[in-house]
C-alpha positions as CSV (number, residue, x, y, z in Angstrom):
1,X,21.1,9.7,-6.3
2,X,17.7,9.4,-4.3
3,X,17.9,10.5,-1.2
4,X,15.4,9.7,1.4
5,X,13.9,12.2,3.8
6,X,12.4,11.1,7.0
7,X,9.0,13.0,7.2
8,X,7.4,14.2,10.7
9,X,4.1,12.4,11.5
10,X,1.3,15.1,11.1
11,X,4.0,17.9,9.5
12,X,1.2,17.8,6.0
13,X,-1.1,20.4,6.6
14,X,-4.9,18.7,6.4
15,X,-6.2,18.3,3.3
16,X,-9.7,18.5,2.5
17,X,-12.0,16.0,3.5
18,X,-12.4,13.4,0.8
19,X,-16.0,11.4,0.4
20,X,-15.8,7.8,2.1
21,X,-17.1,5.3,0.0
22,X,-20.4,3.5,1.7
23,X,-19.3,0.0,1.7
24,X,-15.9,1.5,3.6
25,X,-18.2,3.3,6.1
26,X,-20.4,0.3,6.4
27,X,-17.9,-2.4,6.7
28,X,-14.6,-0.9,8.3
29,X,-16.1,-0.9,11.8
30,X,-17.3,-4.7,11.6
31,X,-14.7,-5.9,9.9
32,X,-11.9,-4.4,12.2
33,X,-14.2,-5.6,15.2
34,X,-13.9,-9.2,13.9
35,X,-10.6,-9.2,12.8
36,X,-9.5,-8.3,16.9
37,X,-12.0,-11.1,18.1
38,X,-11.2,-14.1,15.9
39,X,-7.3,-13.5,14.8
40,X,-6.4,-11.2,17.6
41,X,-5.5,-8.4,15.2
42,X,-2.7,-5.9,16.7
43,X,-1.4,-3.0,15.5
44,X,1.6,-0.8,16.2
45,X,3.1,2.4,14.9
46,X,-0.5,4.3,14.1
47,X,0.9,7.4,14.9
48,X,3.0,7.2,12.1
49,X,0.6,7.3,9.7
50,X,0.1,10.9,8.3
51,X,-3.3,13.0,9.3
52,X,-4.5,12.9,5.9
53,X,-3.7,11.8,2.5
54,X,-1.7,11.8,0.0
55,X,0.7,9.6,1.1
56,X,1.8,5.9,-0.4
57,X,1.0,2.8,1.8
58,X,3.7,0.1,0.8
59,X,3.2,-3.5,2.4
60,X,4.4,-7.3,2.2
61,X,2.4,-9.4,0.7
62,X,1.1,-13.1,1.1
63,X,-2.7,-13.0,-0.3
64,X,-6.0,-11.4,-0.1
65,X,-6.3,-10.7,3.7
66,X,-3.4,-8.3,3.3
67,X,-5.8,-5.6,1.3
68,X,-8.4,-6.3,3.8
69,X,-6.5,-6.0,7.4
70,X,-4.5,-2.8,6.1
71,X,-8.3,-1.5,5.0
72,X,-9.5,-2.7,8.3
73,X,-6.6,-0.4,10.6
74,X,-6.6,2.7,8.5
75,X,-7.9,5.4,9.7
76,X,-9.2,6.8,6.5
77,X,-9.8,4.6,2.9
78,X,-6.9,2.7,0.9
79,X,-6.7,2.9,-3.0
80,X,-5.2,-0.3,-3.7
81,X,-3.2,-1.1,-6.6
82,X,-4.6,-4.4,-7.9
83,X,-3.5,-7.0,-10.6
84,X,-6.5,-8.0,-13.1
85,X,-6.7,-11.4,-11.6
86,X,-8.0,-9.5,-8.3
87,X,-9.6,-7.1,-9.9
88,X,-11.9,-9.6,-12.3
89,X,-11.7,-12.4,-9.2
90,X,-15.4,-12.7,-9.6
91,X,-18.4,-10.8,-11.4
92,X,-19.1,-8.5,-8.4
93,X,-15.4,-7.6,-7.8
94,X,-14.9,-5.0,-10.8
95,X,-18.3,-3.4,-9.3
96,X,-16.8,-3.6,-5.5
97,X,-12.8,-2.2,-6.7
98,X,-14.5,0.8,-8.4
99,X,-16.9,2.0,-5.4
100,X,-14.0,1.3,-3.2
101,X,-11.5,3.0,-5.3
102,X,-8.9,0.4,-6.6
103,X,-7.0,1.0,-9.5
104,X,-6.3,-2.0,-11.5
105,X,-2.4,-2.4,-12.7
106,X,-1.1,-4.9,-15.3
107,X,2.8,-6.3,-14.3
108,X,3.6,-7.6,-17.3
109,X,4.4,-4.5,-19.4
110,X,4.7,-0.8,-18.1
111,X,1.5,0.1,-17.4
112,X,1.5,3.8,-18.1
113,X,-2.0,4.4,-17.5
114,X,-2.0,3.2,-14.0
115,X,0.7,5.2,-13.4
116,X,-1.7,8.3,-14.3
117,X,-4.7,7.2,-12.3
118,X,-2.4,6.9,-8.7
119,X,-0.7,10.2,-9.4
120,X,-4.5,11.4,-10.1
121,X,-5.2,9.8,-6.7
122,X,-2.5,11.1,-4.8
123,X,-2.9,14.7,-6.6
124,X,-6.9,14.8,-5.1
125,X,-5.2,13.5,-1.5
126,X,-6.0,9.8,-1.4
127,X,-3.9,6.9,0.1
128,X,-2.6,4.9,-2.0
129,X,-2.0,1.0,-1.5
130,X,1.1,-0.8,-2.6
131,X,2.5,-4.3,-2.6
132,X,5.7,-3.8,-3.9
133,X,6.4,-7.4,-4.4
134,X,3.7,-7.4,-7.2
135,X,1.9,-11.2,-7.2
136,X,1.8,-13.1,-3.7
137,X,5.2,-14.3,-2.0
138,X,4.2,-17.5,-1.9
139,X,7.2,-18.7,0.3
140,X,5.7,-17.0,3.5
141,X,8.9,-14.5,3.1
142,X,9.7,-11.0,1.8
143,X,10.3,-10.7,-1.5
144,X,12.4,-8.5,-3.6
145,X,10.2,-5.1,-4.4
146,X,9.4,-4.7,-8.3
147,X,10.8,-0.4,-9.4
148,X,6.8,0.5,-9.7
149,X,7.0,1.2,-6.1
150,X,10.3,4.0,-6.5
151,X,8.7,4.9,-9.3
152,X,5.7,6.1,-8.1
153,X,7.4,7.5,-5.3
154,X,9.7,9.7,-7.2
155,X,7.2,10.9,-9.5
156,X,4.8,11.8,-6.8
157,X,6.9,13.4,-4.2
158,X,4.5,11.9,-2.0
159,X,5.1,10.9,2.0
160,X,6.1,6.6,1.7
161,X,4.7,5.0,5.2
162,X,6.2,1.4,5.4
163,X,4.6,-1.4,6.8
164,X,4.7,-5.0,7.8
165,X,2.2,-7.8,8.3
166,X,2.2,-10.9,9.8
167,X,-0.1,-13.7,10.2
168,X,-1.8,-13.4,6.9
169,X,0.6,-16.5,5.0
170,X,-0.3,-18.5,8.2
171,X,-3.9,-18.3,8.2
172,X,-4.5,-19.3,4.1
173,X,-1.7,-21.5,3.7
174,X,-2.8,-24.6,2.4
175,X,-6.6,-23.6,3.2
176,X,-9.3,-24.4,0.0
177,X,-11.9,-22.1,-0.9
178,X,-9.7,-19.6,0.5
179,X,-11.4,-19.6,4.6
180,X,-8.5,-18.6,6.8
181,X,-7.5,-20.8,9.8
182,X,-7.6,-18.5,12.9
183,X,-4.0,-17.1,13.7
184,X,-3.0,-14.1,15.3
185,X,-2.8,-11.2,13.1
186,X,-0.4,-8.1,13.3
187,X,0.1,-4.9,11.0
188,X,3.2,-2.5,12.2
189,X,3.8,1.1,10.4
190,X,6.8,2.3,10.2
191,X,8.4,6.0,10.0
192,X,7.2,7.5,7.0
193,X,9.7,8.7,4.1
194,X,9.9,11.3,1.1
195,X,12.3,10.6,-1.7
196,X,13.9,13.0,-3.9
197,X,16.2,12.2,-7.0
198,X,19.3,14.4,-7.3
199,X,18.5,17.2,-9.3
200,X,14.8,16.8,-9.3
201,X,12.5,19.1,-8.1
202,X,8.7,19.7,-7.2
203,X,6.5,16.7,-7.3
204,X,6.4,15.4,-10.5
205,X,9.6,14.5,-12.4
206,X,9.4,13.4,-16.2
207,X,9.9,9.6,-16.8
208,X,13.2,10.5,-18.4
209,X,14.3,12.4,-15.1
210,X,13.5,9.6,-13.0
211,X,16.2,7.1,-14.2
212,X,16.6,3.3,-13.6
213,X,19.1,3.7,-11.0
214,X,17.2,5.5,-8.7
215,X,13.6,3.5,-9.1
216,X,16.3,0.7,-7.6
217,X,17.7,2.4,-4.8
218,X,14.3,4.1,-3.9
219,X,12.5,0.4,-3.9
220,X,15.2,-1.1,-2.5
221,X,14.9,1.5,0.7
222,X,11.6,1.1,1.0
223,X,12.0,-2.9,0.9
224,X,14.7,-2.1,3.3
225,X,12.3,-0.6,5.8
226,X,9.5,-3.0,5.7
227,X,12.0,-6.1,6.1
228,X,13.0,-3.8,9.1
229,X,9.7,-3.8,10.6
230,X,9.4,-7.6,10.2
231,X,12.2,-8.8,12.2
């Protein structure tokens, strides 16, 4: 059985510092500054986000702006796990995911080698982005979380910070070219979390170990605490 662990804000030692992309240094500042002045961006719960990394960001999902706004209130750079159709969007974008970090993820099948590269991440002390939904809830409401997510989180051992944003489905819905509408925008972190499977211990569990049962009741926590943060 997995049990959950809450985790004290700022408990991880610091890691090292890790190098900040340039278009993150460049555009975070600008970006944030823009999203405050035309969509009233808000954010709550900041101080419990960890002091450093690695730790697992897991968020609701609606479209594009989601990456961006979570990118925009972090205090230190996302690696977001991205679906190919993201990931090739345009020509420039596989050039822009790879300075930035991303780390492309096929749904479809079990996509082992993703798998690899976020543990990678998380082992050198990044944050790691996750939409546990997997494609865009296109209903404007929380979906049910794909096992990738309690996967990941099992296999890791790493810190699970929920959170919840708002606004997002609002300002595409039913827009073309994709130019949001202004609406008021909102991101809300919740408690973080650690996980650990019955029986398992240290921070990386063989895929046999970490059984279906738990990758259920691990995701379905973690969906637990980001529908928490939406009502």
């Amino acid at each position: 059985m997995a049990r959950p662990t809450a985790v004290p804000t700022g408990a991880r030692a610091a890691a090292p510092a890790l190098a900040v992309p340039f278009l993150y240094r460049t555009l975070h500042a600008p970006v944030r500054a823009a999203l405050a002045r035309f969509f009233e961006l808000t954010v709550e719960g900041l101080e419990h986000l960890p002091a450093s990394g690695p730790y697992i960001l897991a968020a609701n999902h609606h479209n594009y702006l989601d990456g961006v706004v979570l990118a925009a209130v972090a205090p230190v750079p996302i690696a977001f796990l991205v679906m190919p159709r993201v990931y090739r969007a345009t020509p420039l974008h596989p050039l822009f995911h790879r300075h930035v970090g991303s780390i492309p993820i096929t749904l479809e099948r079990p996509d082992v080698g993703a798998l690899r590269r976020t543990l990678a991440a998380l082992d050198a002390g990044r944050v790691v982005g996750i939409f546990p939904e997997g494609p865009f809830s296109v209903r404007g409401r929380l979906e049910p979380g794909l096992p990738g997510v309690g996967l990941l989180a099992l296999r890791s051992g790493a810190t699970v910070v929920p959170a919840a944003i708002r606004g997002t489905y609002e300002a595409l819905r039913g827009r073309r070219f994709y130019i949001p509408r202004r609406a008021p925008l909102a991101v809300r972190f919740g408690p973080p979390r650690r996980f650990t499977p019955e029986g398992v211990s240290g921070s990386h569990a063989s895929p046999a170990t970490v059984g279906r049962d738990a990758r259920a009741r691990v995701t379905e926590r973690i969906m637990g605490d980001i529908a928490g943060l939406l009502s």
